[in-house]
N, C-alpha and C positions, 0 to 999 in steps of 0.2 A: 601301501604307498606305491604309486606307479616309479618307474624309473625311468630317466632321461634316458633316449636314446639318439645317438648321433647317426640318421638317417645317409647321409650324404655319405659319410665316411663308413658304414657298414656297407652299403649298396656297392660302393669303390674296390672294397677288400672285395665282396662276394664277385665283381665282374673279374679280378684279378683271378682267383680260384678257377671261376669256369675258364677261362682264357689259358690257365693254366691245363686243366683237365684236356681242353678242347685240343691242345698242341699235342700234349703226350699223347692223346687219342692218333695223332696222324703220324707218330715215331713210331719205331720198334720195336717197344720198351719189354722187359723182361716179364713176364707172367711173373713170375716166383720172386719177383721183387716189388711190382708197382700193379699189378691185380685185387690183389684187395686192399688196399689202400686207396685205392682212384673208386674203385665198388663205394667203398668206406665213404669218400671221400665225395660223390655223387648224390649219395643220400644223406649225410649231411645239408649241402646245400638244400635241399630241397626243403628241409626242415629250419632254414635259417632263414631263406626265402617266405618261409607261411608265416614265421612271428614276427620280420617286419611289414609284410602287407597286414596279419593283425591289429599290430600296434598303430600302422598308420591308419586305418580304417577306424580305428578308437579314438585318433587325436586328430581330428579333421579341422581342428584350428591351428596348429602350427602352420608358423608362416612356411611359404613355398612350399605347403601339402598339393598341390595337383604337381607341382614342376617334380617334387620326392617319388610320388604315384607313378610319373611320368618315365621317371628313370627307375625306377623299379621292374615297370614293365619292359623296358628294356632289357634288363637284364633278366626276367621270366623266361621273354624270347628265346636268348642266347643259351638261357640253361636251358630250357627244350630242345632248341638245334641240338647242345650236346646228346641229350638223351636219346634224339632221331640218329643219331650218327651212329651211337650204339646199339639202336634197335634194326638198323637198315642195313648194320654189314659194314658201311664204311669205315668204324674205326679198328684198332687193335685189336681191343677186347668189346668185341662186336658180341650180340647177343646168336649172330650163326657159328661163331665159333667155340663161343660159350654156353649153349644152350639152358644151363642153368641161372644165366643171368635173366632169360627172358621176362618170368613171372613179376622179377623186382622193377626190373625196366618197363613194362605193360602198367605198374600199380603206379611208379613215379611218372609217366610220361602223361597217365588220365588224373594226376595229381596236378598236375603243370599244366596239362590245355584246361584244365577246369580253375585253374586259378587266373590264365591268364585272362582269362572269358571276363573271372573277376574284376579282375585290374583295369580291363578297358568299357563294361559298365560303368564302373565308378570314375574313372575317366572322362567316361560320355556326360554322366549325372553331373559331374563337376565344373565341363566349360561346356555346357549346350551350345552357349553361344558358338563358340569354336567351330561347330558343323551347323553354321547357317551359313548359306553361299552368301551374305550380304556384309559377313564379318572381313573387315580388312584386319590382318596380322600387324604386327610390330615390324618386320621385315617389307612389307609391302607399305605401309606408312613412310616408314624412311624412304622408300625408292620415289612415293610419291611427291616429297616435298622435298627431295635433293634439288 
């Protein structure tokens, strides 16, 4: 038996974690207290990330599956930035200063551009219409008929 899953409100919790992740990345947090748990805490996400693009990929009739898609890949995004932030040196516990974080950061970061490659496939597959220059938005509609 599948189980319900409350897209909207997992995606919300996961932007709040990275957003969390993201900040402590730019403080001067204590190795010996907030290093492997943010480590811990990085690949998690990444792993929570794959079973709801999974699940939504399997239940493509839920209503508001492209707008759920939508904000998922948003948030892929954003956990990537984290990832680059720790592969490039700019945060804390950077992979220069950590060198042993490299290998896990390199496996989660080609885990993440390869999912989000996913996300905006299935994306594209989803509103074609969307990237016809002939489609007027819902935003552009309203401007036209104020």
């Amino acid at each position: 038996m599948k189980r319900h899953l409350n897209y909207e409100d997992n995606i919300f919790i996961l932007n709040t974690r990275i957003r969390m992740i993201a900040d402590l990345l730019l403080l001067e947090a204590d190795e010996g207290l907030f290093l492997n748990k943010t480590i811990e805490e990085v690949d998690f996400l990444d792993g929570a990330v794959n079973v709801l693009l999974s699940s939504l990929l399997e239940n493509k009739q839920i209503i508001d599956w492209d707008m759920q898609l939508h904000n998922l890949y948003d948030t892929a995004k954003r956990y990537g930035a984290v990832l680059e932030s720790i592969r490039s040196g700019k945060a804390i516990f950077s992979t220069e200063k950590y060198p042993a974080l490299r290998e896990l950061m390199n496996k989660l970061s080609a885990s993440s551009a390869e999912r989000q490659k996913n996300i905006k496939e299935n994306m594209d597959m989803a509103c074609p219409v969307e990237n016809d220059p002939r489609f007027v938005s819902v935003e552009e509609l309203m401007l036209l008929t104020e």
